[in-house]
N, C-alpha and C positions, 0 to 999 in steps of 0.2 A: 534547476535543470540547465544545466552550462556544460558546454566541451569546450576544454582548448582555451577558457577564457571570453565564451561568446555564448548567448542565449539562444539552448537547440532549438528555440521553436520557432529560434529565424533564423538559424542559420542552415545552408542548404548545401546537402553534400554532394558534389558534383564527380567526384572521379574515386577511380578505387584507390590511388594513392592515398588519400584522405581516410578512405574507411579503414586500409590495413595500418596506417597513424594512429588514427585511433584505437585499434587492438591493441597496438603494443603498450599507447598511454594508459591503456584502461583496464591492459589484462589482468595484472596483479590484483587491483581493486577489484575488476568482475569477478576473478576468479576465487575471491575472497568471500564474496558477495553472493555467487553462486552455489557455494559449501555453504553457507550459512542457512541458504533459502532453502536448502534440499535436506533439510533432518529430519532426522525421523523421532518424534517427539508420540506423548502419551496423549488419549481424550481428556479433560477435564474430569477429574473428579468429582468437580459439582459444574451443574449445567443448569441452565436457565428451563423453567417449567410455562413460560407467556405461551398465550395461543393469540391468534389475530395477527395483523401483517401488523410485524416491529419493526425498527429503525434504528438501525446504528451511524455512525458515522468513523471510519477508520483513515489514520495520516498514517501515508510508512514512505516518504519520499514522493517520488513523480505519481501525483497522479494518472497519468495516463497507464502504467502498469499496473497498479492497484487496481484502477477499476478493469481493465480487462481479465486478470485474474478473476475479482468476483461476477466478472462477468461470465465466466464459466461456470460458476457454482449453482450444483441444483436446487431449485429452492429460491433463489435470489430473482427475485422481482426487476427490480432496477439496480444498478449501480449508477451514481451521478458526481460526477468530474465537479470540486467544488472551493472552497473556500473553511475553515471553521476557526474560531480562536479569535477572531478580532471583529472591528465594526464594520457595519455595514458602507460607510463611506470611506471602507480602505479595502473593499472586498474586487479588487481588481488587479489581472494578472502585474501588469507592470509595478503595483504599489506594491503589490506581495514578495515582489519576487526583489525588492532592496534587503529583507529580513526582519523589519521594523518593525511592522505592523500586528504583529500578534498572531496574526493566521500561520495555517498552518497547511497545503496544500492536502485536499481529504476528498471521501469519495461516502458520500449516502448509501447505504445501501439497505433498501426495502427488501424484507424476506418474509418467508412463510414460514414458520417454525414448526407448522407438519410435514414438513418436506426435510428442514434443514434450521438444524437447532443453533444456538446463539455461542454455544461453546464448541460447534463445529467450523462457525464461521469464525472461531478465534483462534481455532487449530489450524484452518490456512490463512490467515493473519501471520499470523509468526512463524510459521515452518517452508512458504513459497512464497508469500506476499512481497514481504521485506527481510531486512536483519534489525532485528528489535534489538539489536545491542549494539547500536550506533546510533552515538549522541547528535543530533543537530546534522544529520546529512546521512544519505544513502548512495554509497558505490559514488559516482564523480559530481553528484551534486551535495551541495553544501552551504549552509544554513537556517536558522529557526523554522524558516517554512517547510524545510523536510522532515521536520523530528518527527518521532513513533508517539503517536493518540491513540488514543479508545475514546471515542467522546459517547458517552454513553448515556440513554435515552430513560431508563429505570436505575430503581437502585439493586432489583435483581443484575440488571445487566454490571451494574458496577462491582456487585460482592463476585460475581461469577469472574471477571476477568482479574479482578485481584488476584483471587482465591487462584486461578490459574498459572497469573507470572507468580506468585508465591508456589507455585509446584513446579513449574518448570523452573526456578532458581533451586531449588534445594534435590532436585535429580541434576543438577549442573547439565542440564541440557546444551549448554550454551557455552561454551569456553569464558564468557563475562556475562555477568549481572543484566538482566534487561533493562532497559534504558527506555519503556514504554510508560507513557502518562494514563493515568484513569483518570477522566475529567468529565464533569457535566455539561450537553452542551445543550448552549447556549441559543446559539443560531448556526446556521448550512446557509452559505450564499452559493449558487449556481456558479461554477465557470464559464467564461464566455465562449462561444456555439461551436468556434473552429476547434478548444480543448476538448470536446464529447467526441466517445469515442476513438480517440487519436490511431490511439495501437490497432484498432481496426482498421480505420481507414486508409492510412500509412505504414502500412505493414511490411514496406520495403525503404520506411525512414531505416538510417543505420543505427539511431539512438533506439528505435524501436527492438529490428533485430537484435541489438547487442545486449542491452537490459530488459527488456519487456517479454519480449516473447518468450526465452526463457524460462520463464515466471509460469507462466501460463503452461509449457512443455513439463515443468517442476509436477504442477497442479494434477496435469494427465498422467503423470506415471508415481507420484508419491500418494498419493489420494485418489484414485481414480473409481470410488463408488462416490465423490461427489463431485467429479469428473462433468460437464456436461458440454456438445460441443453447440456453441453460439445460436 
């Protein structure tokens, strides 16, 4: 999560010279980013059948968008701002945020699968979340910690999102090949207290409005039977 060569969750934007700088550095990438997050794609053809509160864990870039989006989703229990992919004695913003580390910047999320099924929550993964067809970064941030996860918690949940980006590759949903990992996970380290959140609380950061909220407007008007407002 970097603008301009500086890490946005310290750096603090002060005049609107800066914010319309930023449109212009970022529009082509947003606007890339933006069509990517807004398609309109199929249900899964095979979906997960679990009952009980399940747990995924999903990387698609910044955290702080990720989880506000499933933080709209019906059904969805918690979303939590986190860590996944590497050890626990590197599971810290600053360590992560060099690329080194294996983690991968991801977001928990506890659901109710009678409310909101495991291949719904994979339908807005890929089609408003993020762009699942970019390698190792989302929109202006860039590096290992942004790449597209499915850390998945069964091996139902594993065969279902396969079987998924296998459907949405072969309808060429996607102008390129998706670029999303299936992986087992491991461990969920917690983010530290200031990342929970974020897009809520600072919902007048410019990094917010320009990438995140977006995300979340995408979710209300592409999906909006699982639409829910916070």
């Amino acid at each position: 999560m970097r603008t301009l060569g500086m890490d946005h969750h310290r750096t603090l934007f002060t005049s609107l010279v800066l914010v319309v700088a930023l449109l212009v550095v970022f529009g082509l990438t947003r606007s890339t980013a933006t069509a990517a997050n807004r398609v309109s794609i199929p249900d899964p053809a095979v979906d997960a059948k679990a009952s009980g509160q399940q747990t995924v864990v999903f990387a698609g870039g910044c955290f702080w968008g990720v989880q506000a989006v499933f933080q709209h989703v019906k059904g969805v229990v918690s979303a939590t701002a986190g860590y996944s992919g590497g050890s626990a004695n590197t599971a810290q913003y600053e360590i992560v945020s060099t690329g080194e580390t294996g983690h991968a910047e991801s977001v928990k999320v506890v659901f109710d699968p009678a409310e909101v099924s495991f291949g719904q929550l994979l339908k807005v993964f890929f089609s408003v979340a993020h762009d699942p067809t970019e390698v190792n970064r989302q929109g202006p941030d860039d590096g290992t910690q942004y790449r597209s996860v499915i850390f998945y918690s069964t091996d139902e949940e594993k065969n279902v999102a396969q079987a998924y980006i296998a459907q949405l590759n072969q309808a060429k949903v996607f102008s390129s090949q998706i670029a999303t990992q299936v992986v087992p996970l491991k461990a969920f380290y917690p983010a530290e207290a200031y990342h929970q959140n974020y897009a809520t609380l600072h919902p007048n950061n410019p990094y917010i409005a320009i990438n995140d909220a977006p995300k979340v407007a995408n979710l209300k008007q592409e999906l909006p039977s699982l639409y829910r407002d916070k």
